[in-house]
C-alpha positions, 0 to 999 in steps of 0.5 A: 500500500502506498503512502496516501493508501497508509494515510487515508486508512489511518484517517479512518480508524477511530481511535479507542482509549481503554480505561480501567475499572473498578479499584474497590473491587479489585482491592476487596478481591485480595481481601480487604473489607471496603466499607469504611468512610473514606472507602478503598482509600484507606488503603492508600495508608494500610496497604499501599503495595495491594494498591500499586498491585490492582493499578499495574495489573489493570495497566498490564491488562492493557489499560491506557489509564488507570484512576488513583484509589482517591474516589472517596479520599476527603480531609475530614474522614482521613484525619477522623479515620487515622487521628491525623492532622490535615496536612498528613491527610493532604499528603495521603491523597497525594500519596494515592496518585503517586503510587498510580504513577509508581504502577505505571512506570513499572508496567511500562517496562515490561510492556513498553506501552506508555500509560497515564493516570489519572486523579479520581474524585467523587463525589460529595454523596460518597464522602456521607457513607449513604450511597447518596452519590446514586441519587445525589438529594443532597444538592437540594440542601447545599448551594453551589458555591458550597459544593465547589468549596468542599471539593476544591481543595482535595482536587487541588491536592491531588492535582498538585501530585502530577497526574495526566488528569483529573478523574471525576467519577459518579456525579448524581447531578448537574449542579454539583457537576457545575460547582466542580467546573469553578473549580477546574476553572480555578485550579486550571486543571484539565479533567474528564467527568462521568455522570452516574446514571438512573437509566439510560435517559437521567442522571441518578439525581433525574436530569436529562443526561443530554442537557448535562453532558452538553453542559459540561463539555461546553467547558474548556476544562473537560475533555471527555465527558460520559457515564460511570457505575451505571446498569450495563444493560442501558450502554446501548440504549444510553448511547442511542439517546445521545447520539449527534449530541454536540459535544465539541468533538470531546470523546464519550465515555462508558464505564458500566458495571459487571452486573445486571442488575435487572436480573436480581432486582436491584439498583446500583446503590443496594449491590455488594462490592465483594460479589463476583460480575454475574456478566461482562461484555462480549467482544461484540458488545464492546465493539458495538459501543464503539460504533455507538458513539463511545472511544473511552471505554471500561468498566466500573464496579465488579470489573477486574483486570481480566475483563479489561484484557478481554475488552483491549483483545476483542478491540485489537482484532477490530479493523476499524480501531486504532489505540494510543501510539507511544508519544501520543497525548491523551488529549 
């Protein structure tokens, strides 16, 4: 084939980043009970070595980025949890980007596939121990400004440890979303965030999931928006609801659960972390997200690294993909 041959088939691939998926579940798999305040975050300080561990296996799996063990890492509950001051506490949080970064150094030596991290937040709900941050009703009680000021300065403290960027993971409404943007917009912080979903049409809080992922990525501080810990069985259709949403070429991604929660009657906030996936995706279902509209794709709770090294072979052996090539920018 010649140069402009080679040239108009690139042109053509769409290219596909591979994210991780879920850390809680992956540290509860090696024995570790995650039900306290600050989650699997605590781990960060009692066993930092099964933490770098689940972040190099999801990286060895074939994940292009992994997400910090920080999802429910706050100020106040480390230094309640440890008897810490708040320093030490910032310092733990930092602490939780820096052992994904560890991970990634040591699993590209022996893949030789450059890999990014990035920082997770969650959101407030998940620091109240109730699940809130699957229906996100505290946002009626709080303002804006009141949501921005609690989350700025743990996302500051985690930006400031070097991450290729911000996760924000599981937002159950468009206002806490908004009051996250004036941080990123204070911090000048690059970031991507994901709404938890109640069905395919609304945000776990009960916004039109059109209007809020148009709202956010109207900023220039996200560069990829999308849906997290949501039922698998509504990727397809989510993605059918916002197809042709304009979102300024900003790529779309999803990150579902390994279980459906249909069969068992339940919604996300009433499963058990510790259960095994009752089902992943085939290899055909995963390409058909891709075609559908997503190029960020993994997985959230009761995914391991194994069922995203399923996810990176069924996509290696799609003609119409292509992947990060080393050098290349996340973003």
């Amino acid at each position: 084939m010649n140069s402009a041959g080679l040239k108009s088939r690139s042109s053509s691939l769409k290219r596909v980043v591979i994210l991780d998926g879920g850390t809680g579940t992956s540290l509860a798999k090696l024995g570790h009970a995650i039900d306290d305040q600050t989650w699997c975050s605590e781990l960060i300080k009692t066993h930092p070595d099964h933490v770098k561990k689940v972040h190099k296996d999801f990286f060895l799996a074939g994940a292009d980025v992994v997400v910090s063990a920080t999802y429910q890492a706050f100020v106040d509950g480390f230094v309640k949890q440890f008897s810490i001051s708040e320093e030490e506490a910032y310092a733990l949080m930092r602490k939780g980007v820096e052992l994904a970064r560890e991970a990634r150094d040591e699993a590209e030596l022996e893949t030789g596939r450059h890999g990014f991290v990035a920082a997770s937040v969650g959101a407030y709900g998940a620091s109240l121990c109730d699940r809130s941050e699957y229906h996100g009703r505290y946002v009626e009680n709080m303002t804006r400004e009141e949501l921005s000021a609690w989350h700025l300065s743990r996302i500051k403290a985690l930006a400031d440890a070097g991450p290729d960027i911000v996760a924000i993971e599981t937002i159950p409404a468009l206002d806490e979303a908004l009051a996250l943007l004036q941080c990123l917009e204070q911090l000048q912080v690059k970031a991507w965030l994901t709404f938890q979903l109640k069905d395919e049409k609304t945000t776990g809080h009960g916004e039109d999931i059109r209007l809020a992922l148009k709202a956010v990525a109207a900023s220039p501080y996200i560069v990829a928006v999308g849906a997290n810990c949501f039922n698998m069985a509504h990727v397809d259709s989510f993605l059918r609801y916002v197809k042709d949403l304009p979102l300024l070429d900003k790529p779309l991604i999803v990150k579902p659960n390994g279980i459906k929660h249909e069969d068992n009657g339940r919604s996300p906030e009433n499963f058990d972390i510790h259960e095994p996936a009752v089902e992943w995706v085939d290899g055909g279902q995963v390409i058909g997200w891709v075609d559908g509209g997503a190029s960020w794709v993994g997985g959230c709770c009761m995914v391991d690294s194994t069922n995203i090294a399923h996810m990176r072979e069924a996509l290696e052996n799609a003609p119409n993909i292509c992947f990060l090539k080393k050098g290349e920018d996340l973003f």
